[in-house]
PDB file with one MODEL, atoms N, CA, C and O in Angstrom:
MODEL        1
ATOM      1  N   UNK A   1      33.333  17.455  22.503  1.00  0.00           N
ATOM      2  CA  UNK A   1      32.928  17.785  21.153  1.00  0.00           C
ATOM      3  C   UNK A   1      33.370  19.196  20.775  1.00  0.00           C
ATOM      4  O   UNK A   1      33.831  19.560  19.693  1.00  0.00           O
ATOM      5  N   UNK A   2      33.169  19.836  21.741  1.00  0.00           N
ATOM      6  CA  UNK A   2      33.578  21.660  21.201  1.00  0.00           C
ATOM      7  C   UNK A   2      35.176  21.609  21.111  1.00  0.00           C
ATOM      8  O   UNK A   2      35.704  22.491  20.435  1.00  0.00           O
ATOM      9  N   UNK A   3      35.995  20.654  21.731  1.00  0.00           N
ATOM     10  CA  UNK A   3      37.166  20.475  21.693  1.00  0.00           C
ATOM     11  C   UNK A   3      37.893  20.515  20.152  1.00  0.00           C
ATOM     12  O   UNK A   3      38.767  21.285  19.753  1.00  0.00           O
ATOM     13  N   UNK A   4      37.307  19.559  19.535  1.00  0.00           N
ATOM     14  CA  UNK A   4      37.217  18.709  18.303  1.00  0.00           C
ATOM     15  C   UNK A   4      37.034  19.740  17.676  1.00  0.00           C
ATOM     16  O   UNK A   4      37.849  20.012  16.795  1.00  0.00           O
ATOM     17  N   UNK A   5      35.805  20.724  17.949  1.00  0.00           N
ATOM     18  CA  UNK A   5      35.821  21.888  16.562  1.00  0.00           C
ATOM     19  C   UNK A   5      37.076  22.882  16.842  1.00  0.00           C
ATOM     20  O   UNK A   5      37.870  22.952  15.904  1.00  0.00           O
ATOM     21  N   UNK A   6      37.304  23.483  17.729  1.00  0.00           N
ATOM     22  CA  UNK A   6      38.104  24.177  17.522  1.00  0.00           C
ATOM     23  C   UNK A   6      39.208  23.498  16.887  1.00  0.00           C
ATOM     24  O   UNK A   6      39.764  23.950  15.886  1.00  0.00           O
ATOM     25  N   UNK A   7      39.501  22.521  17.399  1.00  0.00           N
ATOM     26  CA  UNK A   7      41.028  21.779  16.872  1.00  0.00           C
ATOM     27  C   UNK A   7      40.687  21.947  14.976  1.00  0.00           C
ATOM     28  O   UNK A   7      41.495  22.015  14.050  1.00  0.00           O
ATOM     29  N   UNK A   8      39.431  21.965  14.969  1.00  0.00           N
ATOM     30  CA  UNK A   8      39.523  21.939  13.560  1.00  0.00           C
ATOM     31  C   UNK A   8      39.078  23.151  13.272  1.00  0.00           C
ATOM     32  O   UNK A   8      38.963  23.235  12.049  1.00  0.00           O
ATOM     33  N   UNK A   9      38.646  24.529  14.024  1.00  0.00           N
ATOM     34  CA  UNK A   9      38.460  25.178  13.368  1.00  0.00           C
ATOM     35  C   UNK A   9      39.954  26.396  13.037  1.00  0.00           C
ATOM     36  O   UNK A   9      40.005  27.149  12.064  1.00  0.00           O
ATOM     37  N   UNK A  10      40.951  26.294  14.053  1.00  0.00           N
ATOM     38  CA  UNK A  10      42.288  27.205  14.186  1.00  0.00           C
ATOM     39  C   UNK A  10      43.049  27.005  13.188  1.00  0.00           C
ATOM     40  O   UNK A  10      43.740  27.908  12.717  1.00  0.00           O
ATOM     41  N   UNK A  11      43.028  25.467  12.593  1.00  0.00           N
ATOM     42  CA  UNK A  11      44.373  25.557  11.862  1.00  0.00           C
ATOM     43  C   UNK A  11      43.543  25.991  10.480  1.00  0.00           C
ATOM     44  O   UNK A  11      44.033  26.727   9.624  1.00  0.00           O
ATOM     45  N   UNK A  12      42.352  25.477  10.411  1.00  0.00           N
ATOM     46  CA  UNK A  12      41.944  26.241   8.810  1.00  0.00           C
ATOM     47  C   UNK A  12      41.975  27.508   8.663  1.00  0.00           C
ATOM     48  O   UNK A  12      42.099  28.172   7.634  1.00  0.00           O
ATOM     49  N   UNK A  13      41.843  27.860   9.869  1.00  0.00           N
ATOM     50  CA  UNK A  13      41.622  29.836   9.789  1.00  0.00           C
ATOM     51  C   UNK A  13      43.750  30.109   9.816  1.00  0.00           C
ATOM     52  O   UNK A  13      44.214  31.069   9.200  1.00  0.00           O
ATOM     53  N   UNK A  14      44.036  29.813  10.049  1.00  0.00           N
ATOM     54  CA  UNK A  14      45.288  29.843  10.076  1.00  0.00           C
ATOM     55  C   UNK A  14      46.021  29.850   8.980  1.00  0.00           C
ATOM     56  O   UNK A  14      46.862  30.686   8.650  1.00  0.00           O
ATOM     57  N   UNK A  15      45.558  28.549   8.218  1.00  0.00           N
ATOM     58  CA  UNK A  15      45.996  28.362   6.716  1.00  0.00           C
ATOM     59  C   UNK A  15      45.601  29.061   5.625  1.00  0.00           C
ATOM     60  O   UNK A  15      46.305  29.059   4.615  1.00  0.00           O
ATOM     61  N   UNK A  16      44.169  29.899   5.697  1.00  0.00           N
ATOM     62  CA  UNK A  16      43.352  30.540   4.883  1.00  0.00           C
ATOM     63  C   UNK A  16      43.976  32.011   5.107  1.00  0.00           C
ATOM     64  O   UNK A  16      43.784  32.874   4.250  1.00  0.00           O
ATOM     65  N   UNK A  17      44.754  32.298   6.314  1.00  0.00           N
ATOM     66  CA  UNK A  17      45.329  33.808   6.586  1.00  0.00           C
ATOM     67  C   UNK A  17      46.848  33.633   5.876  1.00  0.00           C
ATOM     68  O   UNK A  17      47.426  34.591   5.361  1.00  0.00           O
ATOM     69  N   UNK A  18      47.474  32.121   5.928  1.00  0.00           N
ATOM     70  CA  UNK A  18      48.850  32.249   5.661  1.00  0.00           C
ATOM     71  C   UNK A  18      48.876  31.924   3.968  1.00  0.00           C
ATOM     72  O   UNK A  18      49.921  32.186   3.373  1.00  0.00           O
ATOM     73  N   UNK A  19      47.823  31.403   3.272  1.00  0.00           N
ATOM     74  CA  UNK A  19      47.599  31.083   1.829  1.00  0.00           C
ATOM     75  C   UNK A  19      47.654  32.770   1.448  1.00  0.00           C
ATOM     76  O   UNK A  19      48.506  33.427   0.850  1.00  0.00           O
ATOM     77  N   UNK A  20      46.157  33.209   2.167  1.00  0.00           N
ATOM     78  CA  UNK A  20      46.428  34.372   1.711  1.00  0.00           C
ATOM     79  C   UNK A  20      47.294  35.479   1.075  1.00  0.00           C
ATOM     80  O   UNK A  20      47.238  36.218   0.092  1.00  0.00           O
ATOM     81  N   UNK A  21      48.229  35.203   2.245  1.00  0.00           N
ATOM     82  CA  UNK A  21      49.393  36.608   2.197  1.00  0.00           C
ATOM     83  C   UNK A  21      50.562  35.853   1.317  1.00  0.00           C
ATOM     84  O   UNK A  21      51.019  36.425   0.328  1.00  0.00           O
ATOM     85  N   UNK A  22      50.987  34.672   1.671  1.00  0.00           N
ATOM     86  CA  UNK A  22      51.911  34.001   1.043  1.00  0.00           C
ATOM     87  C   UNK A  22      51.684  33.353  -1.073  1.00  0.00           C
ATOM     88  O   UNK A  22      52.595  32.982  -1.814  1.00  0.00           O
ATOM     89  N   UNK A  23      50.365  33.451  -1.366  1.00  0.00           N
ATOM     90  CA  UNK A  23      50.477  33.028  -2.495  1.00  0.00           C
ATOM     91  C   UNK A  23      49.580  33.799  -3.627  1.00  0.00           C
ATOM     92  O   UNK A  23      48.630  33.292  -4.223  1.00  0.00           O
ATOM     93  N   UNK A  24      50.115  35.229  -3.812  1.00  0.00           N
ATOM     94  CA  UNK A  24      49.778  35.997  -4.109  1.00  0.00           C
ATOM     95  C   UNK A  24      50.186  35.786  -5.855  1.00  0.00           C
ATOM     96  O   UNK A  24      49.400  36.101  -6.748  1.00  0.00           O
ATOM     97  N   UNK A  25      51.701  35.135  -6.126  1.00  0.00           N
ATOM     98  CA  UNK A  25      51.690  35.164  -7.208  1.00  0.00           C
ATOM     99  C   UNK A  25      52.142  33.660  -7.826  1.00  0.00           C
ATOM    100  O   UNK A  25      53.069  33.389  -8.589  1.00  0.00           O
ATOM    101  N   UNK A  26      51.462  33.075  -7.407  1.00  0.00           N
ATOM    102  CA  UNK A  26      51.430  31.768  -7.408  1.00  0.00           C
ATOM    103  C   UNK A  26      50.113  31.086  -8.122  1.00  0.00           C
ATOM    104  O   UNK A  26      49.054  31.370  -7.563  1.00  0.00           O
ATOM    105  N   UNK A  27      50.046  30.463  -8.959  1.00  0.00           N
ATOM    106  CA  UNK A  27      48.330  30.027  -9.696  1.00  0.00           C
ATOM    107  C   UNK A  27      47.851  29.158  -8.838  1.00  0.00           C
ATOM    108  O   UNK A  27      48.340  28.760  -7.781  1.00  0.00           O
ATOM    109  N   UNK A  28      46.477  28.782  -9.562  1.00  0.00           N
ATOM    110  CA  UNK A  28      45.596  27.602  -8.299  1.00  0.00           C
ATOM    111  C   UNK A  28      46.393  26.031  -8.408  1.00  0.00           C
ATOM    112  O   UNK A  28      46.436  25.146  -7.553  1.00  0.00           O
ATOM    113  N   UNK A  29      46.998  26.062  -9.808  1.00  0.00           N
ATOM    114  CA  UNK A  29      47.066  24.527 -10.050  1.00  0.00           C
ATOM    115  C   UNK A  29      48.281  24.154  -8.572  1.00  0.00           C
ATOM    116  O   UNK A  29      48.303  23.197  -7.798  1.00  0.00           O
ATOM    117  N   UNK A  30      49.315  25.583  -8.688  1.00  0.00           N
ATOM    118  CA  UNK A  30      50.354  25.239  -7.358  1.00  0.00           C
ATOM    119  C   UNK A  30      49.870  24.751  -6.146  1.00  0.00           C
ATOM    120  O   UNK A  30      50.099  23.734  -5.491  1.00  0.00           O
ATOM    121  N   UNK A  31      49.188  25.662  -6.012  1.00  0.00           N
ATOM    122  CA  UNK A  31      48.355  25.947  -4.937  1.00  0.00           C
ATOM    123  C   UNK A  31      47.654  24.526  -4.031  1.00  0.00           C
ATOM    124  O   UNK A  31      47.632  24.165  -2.854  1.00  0.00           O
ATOM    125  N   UNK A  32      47.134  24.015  -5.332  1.00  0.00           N
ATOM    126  CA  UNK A  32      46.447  22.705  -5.236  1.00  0.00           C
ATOM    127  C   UNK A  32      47.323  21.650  -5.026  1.00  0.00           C
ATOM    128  O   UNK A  32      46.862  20.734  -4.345  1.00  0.00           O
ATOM    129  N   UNK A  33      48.767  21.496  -5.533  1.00  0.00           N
ATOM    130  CA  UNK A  33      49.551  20.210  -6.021  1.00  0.00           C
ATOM    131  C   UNK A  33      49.934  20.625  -4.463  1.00  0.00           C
ATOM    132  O   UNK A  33      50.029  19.603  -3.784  1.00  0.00           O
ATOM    133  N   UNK A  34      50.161  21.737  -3.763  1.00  0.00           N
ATOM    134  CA  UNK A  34      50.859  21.526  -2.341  1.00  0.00           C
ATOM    135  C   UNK A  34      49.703  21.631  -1.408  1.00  0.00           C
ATOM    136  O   UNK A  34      50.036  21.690  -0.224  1.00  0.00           O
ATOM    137  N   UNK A  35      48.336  21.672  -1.670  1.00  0.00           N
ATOM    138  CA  UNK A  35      47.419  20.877  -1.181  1.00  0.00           C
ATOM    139  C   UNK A  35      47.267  19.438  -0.812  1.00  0.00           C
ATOM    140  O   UNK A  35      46.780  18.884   0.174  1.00  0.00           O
ATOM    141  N   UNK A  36      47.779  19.043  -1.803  1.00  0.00           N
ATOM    142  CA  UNK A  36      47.583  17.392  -2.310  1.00  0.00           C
ATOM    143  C   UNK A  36      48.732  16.851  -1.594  1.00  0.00           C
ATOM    144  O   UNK A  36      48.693  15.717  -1.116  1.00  0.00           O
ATOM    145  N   UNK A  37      50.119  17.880  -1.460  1.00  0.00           N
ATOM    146  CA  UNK A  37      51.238  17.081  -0.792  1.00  0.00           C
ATOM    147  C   UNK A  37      51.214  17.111   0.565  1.00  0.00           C
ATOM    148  O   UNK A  37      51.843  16.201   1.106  1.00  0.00           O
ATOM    149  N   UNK A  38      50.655  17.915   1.292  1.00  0.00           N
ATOM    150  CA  UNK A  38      50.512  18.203   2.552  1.00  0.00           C
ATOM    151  C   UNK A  38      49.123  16.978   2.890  1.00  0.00           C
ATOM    152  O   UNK A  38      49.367  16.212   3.823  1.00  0.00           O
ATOM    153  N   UNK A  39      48.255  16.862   2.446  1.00  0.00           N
ATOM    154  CA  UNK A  39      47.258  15.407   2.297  1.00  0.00           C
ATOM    155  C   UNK A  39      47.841  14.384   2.618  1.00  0.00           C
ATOM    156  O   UNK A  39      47.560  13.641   3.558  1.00  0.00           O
ATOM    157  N   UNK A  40      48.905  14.258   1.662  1.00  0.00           N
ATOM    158  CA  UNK A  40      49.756  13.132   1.583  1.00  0.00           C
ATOM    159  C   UNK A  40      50.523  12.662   3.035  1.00  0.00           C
ATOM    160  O   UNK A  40      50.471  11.635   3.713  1.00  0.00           O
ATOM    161  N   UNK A  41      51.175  13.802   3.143  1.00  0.00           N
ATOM    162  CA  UNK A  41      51.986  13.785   4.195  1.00  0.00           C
ATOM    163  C   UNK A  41      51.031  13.478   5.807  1.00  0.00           C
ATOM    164  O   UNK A  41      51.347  12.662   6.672  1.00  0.00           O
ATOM    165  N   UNK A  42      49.945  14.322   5.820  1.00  0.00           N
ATOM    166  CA  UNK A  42      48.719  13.840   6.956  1.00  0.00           C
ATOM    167  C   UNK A  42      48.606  12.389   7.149  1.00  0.00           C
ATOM    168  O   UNK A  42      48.877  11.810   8.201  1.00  0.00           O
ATOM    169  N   UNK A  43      48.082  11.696   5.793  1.00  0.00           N
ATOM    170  CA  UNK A  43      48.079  10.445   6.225  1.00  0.00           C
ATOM    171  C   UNK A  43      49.198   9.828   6.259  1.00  0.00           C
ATOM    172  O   UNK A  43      48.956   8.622   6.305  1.00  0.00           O
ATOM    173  N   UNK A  44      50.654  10.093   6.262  1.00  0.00           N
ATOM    174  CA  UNK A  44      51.959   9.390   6.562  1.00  0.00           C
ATOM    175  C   UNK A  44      52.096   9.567   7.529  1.00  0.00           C
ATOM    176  O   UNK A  44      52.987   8.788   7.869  1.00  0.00           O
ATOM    177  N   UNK A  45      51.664  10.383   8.715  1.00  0.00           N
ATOM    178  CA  UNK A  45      51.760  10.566   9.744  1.00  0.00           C
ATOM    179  C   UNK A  45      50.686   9.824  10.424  1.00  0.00           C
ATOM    180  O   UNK A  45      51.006   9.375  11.525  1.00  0.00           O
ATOM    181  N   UNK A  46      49.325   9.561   9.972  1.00  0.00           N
ATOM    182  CA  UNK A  46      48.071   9.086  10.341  1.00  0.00           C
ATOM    183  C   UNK A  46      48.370   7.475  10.574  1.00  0.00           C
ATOM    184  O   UNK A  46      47.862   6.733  11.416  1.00  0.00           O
ATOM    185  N   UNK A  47      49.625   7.087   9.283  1.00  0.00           N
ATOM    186  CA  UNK A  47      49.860   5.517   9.229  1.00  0.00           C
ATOM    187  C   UNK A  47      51.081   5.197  10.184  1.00  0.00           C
ATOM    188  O   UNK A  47      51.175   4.084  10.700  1.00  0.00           O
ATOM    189  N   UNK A  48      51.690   5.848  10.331  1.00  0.00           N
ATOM    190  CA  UNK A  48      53.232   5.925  12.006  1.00  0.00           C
ATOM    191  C   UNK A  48      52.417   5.769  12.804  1.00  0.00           C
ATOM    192  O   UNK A  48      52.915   5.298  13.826  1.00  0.00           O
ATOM    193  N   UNK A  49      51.283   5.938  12.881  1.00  0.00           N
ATOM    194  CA  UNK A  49      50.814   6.383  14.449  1.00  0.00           C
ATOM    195  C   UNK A  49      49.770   4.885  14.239  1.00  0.00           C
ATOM    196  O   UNK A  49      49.002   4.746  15.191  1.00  0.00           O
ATOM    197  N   UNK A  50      49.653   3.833  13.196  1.00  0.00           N
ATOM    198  CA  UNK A  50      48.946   2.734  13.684  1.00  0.00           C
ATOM    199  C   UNK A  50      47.781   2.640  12.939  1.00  0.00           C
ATOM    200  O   UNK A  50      47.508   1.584  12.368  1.00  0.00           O
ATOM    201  N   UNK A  51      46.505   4.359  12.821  1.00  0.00           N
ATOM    202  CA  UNK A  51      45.463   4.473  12.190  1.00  0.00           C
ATOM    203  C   UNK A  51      44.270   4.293  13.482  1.00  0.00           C
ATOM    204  O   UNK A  51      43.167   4.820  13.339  1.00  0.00           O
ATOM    205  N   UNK A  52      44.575   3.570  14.630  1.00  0.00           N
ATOM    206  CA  UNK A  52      43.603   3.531  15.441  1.00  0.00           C
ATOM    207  C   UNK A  52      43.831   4.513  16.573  1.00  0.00           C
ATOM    208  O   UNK A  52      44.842   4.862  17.183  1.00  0.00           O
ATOM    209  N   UNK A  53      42.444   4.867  16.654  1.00  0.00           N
ATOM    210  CA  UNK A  53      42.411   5.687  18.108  1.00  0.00           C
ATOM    211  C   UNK A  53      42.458   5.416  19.606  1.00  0.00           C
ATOM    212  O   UNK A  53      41.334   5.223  20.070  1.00  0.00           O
ATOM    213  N   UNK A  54      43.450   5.349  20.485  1.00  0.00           N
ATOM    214  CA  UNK A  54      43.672   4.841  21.613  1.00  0.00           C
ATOM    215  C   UNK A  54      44.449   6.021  22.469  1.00  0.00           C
ATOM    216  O   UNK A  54      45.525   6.557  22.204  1.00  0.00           O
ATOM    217  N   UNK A  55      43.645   6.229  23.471  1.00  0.00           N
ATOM    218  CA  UNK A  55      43.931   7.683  24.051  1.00  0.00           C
ATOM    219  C   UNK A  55      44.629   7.689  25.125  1.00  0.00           C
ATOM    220  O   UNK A  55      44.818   8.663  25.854  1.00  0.00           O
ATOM    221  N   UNK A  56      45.283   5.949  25.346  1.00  0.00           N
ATOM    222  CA  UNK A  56      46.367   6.272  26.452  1.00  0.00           C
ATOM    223  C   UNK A  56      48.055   6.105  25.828  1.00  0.00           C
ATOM    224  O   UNK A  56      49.085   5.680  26.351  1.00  0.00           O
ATOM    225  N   UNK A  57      47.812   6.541  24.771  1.00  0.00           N
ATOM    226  CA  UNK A  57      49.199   5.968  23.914  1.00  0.00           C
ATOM    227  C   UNK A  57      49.620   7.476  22.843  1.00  0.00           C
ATOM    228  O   UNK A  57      48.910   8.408  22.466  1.00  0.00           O
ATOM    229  N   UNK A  58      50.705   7.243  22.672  1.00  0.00           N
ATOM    230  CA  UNK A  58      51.626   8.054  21.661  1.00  0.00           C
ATOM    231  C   UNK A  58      50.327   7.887  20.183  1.00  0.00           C
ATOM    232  O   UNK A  58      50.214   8.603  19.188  1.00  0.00           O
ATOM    233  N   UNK A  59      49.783   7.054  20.466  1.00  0.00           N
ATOM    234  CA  UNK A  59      48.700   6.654  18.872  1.00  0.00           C
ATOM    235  C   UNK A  59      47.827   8.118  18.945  1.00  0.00           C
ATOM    236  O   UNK A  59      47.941   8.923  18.021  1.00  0.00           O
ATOM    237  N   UNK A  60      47.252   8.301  19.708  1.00  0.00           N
ATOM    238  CA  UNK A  60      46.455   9.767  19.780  1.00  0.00           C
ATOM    239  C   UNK A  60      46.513  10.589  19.100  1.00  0.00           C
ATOM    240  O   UNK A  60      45.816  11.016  18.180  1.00  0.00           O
ATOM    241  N   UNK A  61      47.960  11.020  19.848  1.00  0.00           N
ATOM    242  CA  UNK A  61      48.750  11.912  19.573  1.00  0.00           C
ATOM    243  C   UNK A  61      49.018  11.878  17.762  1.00  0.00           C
ATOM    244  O   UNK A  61      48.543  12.611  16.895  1.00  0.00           O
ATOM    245  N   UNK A  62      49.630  11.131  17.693  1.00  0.00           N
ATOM    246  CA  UNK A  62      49.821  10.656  15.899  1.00  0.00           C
ATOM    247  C   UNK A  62      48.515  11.041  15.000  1.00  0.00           C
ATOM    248  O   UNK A  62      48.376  11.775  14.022  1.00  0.00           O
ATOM    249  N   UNK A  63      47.879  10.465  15.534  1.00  0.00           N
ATOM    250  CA  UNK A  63      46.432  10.557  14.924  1.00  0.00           C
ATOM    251  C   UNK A  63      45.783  11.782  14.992  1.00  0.00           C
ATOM    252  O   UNK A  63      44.778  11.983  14.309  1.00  0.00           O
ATOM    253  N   UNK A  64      46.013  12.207  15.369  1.00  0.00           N
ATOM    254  CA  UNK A  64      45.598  14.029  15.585  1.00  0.00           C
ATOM    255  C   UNK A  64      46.323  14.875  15.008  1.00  0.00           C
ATOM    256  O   UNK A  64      45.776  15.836  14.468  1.00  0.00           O
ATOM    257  N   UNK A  65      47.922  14.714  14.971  1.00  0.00           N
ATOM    258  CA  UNK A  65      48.445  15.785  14.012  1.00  0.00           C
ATOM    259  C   UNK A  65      48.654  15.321  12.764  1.00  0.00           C
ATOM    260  O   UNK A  65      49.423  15.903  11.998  1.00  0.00           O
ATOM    261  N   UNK A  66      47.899  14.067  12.379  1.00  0.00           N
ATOM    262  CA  UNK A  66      47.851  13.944  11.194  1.00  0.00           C
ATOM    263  C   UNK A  66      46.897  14.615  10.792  1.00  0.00           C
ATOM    264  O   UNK A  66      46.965  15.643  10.119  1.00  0.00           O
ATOM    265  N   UNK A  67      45.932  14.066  11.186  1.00  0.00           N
ATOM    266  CA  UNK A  67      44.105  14.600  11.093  1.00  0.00           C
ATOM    267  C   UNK A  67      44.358  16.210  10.582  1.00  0.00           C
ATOM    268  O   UNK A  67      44.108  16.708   9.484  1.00  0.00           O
ATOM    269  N   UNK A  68      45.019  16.902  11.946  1.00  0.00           N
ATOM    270  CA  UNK A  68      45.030  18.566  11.456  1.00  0.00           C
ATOM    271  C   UNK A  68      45.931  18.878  10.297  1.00  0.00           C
ATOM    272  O   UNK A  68      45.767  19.842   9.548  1.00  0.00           O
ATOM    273  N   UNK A  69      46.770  18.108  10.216  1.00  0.00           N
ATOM    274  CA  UNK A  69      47.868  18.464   9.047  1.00  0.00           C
ATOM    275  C   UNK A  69      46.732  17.887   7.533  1.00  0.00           C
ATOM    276  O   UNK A  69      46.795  18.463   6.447  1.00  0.00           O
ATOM    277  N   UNK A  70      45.830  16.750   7.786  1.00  0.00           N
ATOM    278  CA  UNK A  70      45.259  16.592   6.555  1.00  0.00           C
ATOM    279  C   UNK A  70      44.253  18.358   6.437  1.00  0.00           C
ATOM    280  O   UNK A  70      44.352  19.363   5.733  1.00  0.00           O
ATOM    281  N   UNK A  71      43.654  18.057   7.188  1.00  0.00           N
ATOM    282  CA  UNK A  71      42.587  19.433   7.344  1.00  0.00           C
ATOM    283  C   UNK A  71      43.508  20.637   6.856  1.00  0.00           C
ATOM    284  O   UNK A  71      42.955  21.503   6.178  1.00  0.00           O
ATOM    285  N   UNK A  72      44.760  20.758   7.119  1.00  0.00           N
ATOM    286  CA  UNK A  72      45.527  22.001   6.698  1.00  0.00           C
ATOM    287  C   UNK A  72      45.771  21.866   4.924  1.00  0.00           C
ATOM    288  O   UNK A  72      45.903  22.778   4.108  1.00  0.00           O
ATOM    289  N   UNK A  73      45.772  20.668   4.751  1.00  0.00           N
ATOM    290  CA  UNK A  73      46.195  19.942   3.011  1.00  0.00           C
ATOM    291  C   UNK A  73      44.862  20.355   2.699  1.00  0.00           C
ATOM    292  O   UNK A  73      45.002  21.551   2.958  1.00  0.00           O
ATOM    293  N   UNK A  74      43.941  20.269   2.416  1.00  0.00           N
ATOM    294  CA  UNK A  74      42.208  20.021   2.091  1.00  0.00           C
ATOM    295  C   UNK A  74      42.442  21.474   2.037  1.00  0.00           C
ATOM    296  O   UNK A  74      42.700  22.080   0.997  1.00  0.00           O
ATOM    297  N   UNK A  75      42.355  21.937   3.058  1.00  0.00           N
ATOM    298  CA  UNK A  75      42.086  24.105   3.077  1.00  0.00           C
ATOM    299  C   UNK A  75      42.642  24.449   1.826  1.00  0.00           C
ATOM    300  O   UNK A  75      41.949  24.968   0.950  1.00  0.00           O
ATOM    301  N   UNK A  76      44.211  24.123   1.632  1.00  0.00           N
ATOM    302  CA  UNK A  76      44.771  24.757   0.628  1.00  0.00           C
ATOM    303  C   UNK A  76      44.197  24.233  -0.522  1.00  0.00           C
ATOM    304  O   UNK A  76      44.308  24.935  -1.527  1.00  0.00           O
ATOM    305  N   UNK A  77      43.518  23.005  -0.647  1.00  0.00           N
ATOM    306  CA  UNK A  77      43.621  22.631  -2.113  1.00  0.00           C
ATOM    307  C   UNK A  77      42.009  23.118  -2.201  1.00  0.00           C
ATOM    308  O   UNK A  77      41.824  23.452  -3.371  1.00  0.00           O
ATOM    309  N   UNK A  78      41.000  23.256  -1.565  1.00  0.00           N
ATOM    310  CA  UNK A  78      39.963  24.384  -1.797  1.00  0.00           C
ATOM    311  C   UNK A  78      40.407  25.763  -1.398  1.00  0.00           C
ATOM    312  O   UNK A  78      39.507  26.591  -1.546  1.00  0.00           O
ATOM    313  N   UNK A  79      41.376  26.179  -1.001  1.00  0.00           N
ATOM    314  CA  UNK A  79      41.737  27.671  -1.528  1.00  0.00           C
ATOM    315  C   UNK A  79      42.265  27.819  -2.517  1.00  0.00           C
ATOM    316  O   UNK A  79      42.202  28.974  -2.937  1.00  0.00           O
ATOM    317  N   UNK A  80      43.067  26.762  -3.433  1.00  0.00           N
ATOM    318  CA  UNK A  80      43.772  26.792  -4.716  1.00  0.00           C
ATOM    319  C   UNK A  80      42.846  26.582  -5.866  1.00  0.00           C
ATOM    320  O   UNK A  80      43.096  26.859  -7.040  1.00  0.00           O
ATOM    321  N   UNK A  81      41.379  25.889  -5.239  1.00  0.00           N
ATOM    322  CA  UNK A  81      40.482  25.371  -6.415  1.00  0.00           C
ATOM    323  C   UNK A  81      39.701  26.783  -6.319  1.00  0.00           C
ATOM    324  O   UNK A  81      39.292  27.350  -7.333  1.00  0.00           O
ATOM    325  N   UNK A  82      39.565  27.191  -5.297  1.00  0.00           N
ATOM    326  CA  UNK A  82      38.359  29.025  -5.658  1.00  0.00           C
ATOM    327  C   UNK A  82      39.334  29.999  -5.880  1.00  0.00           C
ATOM    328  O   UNK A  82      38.943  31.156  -5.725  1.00  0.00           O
ATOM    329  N   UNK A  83      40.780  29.798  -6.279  1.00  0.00           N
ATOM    330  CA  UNK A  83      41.207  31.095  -6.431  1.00  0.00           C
ATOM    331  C   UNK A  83      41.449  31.102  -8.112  1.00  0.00           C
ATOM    332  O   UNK A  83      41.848  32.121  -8.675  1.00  0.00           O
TER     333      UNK A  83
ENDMDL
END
């Protein structure tokens, strides 16, 4: 379980340091639409990999860097909606 948070807590802190510095002159609506595309892209990766969780297979794997890549989409599009 503590595994699971960190996995989810690095890449948000990650994305919230690289939004930061990187979209300084950029508005929220941007901000948000490459929120929404990076979302997108999570679950295209979430659907290659099958959608089910099976932890002796390449599916895992799939399913996890989708998961964090959605979690990285979501950060930006609530850092684009409070900025």
């Amino acid at each position: 379980m503590g595994l699971l948070i960190v996995i989810m807590i690095i890449p948000i802190l990650i994305t919230i340091v690289i939004l930061d510095k990187c979209t300084k002159n950029n508005t929220s609506w941007q901000i948000m639409l490459i929120g929404v595309e990076i979302t997108i892209l999570g679950v295209a990766v979430i659907a290659m990999g099958g959608g089910g969780f099976d932890a002796t297979s390449d599916v895992f794997y799939f399913n996890l860097t989708g998961f964090v890549i959605m979690l990285i989409g979501f950060t930006a599009s609530i850092y684009g909606f409070k900025k």
